[in-house]
C-alpha positions in Angstrom: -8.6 -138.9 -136.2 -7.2 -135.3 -137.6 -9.4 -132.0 -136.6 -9.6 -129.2 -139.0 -9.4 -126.0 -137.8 -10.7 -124.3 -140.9 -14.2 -122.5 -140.1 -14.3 -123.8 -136.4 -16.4 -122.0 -134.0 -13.9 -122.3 -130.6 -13.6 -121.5 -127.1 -10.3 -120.2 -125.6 -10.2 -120.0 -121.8 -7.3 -117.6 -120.0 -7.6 -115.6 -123.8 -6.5 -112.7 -122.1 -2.9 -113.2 -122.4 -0.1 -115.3 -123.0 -0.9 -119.0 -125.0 -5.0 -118.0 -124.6 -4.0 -114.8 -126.8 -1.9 -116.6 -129.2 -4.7 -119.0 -129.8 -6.5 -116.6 -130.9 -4.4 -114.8 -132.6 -3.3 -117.8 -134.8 -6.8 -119.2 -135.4 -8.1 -115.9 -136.3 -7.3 -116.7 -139.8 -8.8 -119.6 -140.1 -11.9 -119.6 -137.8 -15.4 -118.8 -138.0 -16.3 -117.5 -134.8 -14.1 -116.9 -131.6 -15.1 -116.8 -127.9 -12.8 -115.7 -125.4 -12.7 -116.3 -122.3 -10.8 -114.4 -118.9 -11.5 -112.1 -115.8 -10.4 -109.0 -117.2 -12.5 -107.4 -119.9 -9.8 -104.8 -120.5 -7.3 -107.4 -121.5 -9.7 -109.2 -123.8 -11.0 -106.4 -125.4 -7.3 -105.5 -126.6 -7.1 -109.0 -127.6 -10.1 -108.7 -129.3 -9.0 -105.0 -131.4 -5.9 -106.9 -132.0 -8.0 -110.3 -133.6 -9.9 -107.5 -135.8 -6.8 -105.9 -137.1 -5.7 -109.0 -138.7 -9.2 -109.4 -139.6 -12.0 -107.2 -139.4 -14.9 -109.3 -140.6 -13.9 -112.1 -137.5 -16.9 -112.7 -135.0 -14.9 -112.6 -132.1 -17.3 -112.6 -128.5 -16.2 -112.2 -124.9 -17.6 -113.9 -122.0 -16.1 -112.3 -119.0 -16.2 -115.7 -116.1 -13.9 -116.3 -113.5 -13.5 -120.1 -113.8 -12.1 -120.6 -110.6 -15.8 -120.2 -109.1 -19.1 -121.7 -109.5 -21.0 -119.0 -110.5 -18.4 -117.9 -113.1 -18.3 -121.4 -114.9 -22.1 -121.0 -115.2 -21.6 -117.9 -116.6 -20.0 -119.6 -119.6 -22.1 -122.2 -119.7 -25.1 -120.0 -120.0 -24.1 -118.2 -122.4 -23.1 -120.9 -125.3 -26.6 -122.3 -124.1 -28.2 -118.8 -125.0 -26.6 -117.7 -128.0 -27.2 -121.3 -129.9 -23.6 -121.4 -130.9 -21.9 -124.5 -133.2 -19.2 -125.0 -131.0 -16.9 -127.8 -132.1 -13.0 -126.5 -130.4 -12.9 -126.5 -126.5 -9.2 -124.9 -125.6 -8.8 -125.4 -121.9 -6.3 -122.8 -121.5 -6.5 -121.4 -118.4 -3.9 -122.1 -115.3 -2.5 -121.0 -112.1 1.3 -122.0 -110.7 2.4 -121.2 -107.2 6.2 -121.1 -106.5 7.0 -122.1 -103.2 6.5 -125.0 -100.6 3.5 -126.8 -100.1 4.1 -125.5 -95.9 4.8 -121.9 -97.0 1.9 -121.4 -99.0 -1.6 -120.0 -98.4 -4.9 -122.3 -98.6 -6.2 -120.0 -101.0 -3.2 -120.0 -103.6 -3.6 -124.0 -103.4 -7.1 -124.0 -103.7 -7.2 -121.6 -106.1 -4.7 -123.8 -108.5 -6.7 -127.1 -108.0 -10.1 -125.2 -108.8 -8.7 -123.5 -111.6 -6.2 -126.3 -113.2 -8.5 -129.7 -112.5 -12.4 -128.8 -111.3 -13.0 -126.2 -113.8 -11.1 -128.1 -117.0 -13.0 -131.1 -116.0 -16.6 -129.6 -115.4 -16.2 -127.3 -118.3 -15.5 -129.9 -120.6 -18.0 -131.8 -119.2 -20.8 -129.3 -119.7 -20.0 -128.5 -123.4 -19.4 -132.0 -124.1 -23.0 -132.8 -125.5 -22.4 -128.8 -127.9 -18.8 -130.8 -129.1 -21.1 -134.3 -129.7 -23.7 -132.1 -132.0 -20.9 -130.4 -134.0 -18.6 -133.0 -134.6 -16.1 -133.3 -136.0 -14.8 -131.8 -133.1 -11.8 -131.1 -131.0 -10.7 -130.1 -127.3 -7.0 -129.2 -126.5 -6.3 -129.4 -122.8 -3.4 -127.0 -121.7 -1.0 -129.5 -119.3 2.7 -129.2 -119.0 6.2 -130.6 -119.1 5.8 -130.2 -115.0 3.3 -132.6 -115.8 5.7 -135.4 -115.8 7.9 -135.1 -112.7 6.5 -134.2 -109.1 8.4 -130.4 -108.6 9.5 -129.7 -105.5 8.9 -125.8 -104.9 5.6 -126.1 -107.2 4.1 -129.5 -105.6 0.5 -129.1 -106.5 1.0 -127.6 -110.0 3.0 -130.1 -111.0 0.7 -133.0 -109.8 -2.6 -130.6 -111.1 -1.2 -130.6 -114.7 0.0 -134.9 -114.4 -3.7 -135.2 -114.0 -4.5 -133.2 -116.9 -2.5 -135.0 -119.0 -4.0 -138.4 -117.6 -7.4 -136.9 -117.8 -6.7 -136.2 -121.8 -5.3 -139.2 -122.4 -8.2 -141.1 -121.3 -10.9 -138.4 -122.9 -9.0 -139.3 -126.1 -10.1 -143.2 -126.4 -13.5 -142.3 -125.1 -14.5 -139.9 -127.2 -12.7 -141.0 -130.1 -15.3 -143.0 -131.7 -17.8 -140.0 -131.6 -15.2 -138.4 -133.9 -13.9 -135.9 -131.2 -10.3 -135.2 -131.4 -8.2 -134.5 -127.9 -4.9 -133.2 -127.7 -3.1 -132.9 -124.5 -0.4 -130.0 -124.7 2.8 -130.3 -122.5 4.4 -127.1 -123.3 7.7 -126.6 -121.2 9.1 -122.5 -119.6 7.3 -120.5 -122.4 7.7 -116.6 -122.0 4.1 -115.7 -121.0 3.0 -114.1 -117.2 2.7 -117.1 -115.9 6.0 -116.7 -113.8 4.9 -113.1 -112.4 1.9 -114.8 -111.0 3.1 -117.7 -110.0 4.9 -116.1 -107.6 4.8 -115.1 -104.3 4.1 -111.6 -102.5 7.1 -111.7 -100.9 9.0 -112.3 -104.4 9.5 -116.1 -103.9 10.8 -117.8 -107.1 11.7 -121.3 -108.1 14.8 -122.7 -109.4 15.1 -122.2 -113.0 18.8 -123.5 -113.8 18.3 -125.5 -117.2 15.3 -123.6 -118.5 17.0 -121.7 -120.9 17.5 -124.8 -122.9 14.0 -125.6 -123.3 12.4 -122.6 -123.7 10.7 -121.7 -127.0 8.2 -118.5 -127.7 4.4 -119.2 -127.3 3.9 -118.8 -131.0 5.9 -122.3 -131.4 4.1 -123.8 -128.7 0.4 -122.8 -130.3 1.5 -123.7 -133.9 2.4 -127.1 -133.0 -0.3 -127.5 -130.3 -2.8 -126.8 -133.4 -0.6 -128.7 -135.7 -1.0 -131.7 -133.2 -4.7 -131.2 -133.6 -5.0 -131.5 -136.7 -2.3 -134.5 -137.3 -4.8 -136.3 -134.6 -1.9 -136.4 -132.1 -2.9 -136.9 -128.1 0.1 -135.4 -126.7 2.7 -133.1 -127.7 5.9 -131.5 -126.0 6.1 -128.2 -128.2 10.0 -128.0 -128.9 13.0 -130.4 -129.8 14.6 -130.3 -126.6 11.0 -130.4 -124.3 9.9 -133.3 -126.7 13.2 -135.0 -125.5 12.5 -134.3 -122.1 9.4 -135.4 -121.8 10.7 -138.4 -122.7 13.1 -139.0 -121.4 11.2 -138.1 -117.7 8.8 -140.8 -118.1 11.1 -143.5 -118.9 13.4 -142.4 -115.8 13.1 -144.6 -112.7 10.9 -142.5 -110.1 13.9 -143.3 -107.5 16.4 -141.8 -109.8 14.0 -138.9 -110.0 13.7 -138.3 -106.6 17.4 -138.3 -105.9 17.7 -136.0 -108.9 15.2 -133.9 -107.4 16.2 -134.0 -103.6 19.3 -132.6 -104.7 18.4 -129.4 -106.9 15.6 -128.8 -104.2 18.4 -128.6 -101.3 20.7 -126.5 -103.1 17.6 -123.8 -102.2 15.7 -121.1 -104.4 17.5 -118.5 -106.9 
């Protein structure tokens, strides 16, 4: 099943910045209506000037939320529920990384990633479901990751947090595939975004990134074939020759080949 984009009313959560901005800024083109989604109405209001000066007649709304919390997710909710949109795109955008051990971290910076990467991915796109199901054809692109695939020393829970995105997509796509609603799982690998600078600790604790080079591409490539996947009715897609190859190539590997792989550039330390 393929998902136009044209004259879609969407959703983009973590639109403040990085992949959430270039969502927009690639479907302002093409959509009808945009709502963006982030903490920091500063940062999505120059998103939002930027959106108009590629074109002025977009509807383009805010909804300031926190997602990692309760109250903030009900904030979203309330508000498609109130202004009647036809929703029928759901990008799950939003994410938080943590670079460091699982014993050197904070409960809060753990917490914060599970709350943020699974609960509110999962309750959010449970609680527009039924606004997808009245608009469809539809479509919902779940932001995972290459880490996705291979359990990362240094960035444990991420890791494991975006595997069960992916899993969680893959699955959404055969249930909801007969009520025309297309899902497309994104595995994007290092992308140049802030995602590093808050990913890391206070104290300046990084993670070995030896080999990245050869995988990164700019988050323009990754959107354009994440919304290329969407509409080609693709589940998943590894943005990039050499992450597609990756990706592949990490779930064919034998998990104990992994782990020695892994056990090794994890004792060589941090950069």
């Amino acid at each position: 099943m393929k998902f136009p984009t044209q004259d879609c009313t969407a959703i983009i959560t973590g639109a403040s910045s990085g992949l959430g901005a270039e969502f927009a800024r690639q479907l302002a083109l093409q959509a009808r209506m945009l709502v963006l989604v982030a903490r920091r109405i500063e940062s999505l209001e120059a998103v939002k000037t930027n959106l108009l000066a590629i074109r002025p007649d977009l509807e383009v709304h805010l909804v300031v939320a926190d997602l990692a919390l309760a109250d903030g997710r009900s904030v979203l909710v309330d508000w498609v529920k109130k202004s009647g949109i036809s929703l029928n795109l759901l990008i799950n955008n939003a994410g938080l990384g943590d670079y460091g051990t699982l014993a050197s971290a904070t409960q809060e910076r753990l917490q914060a990633q599970i709350d943020v990467n699974v609960t509110a991915l999962v309750l959010l796109t449970h609680a527009l479901l039924p606004h997808l199901q009245a608009n469809v054809p539809a479509g919902i692109i779940n932001i995972s990751s290459l880490a996705g695939t291979i359990p990362m020393p240094d960035h444990a829970v991420y890791s494991a947090s975006k595997a069960f995105v992916t899993s969680f997509s893959e699955a959404l796509a055969v249930e909801l595939q007969s009520q025309h609603i297309q899902v497309t799982c994104v595995c994007p690998g290092p992308t140049p975004t802030n995602f590093s600078m808050t990913a890391r600790r206070p104290d300046g604790t990084d993670t070995d990134r030896s080999g990245q080079r050869l995988l990164r591409i700019p988050s323009s490539q990754v959107v354009a074939e994440a919304l290329a996947g969407l509409r080609d009715g693709k589940v998943c897609v590894f943005p990039g020759r050499g992450v597609s190859i990756a990706g592949s190539l990490f779930r064919l590997l034998p998990r104990a080949l992994m782990r020695w792989f892994l056990r090794r550039r994890f004792n060589k330390g941090t950069l």
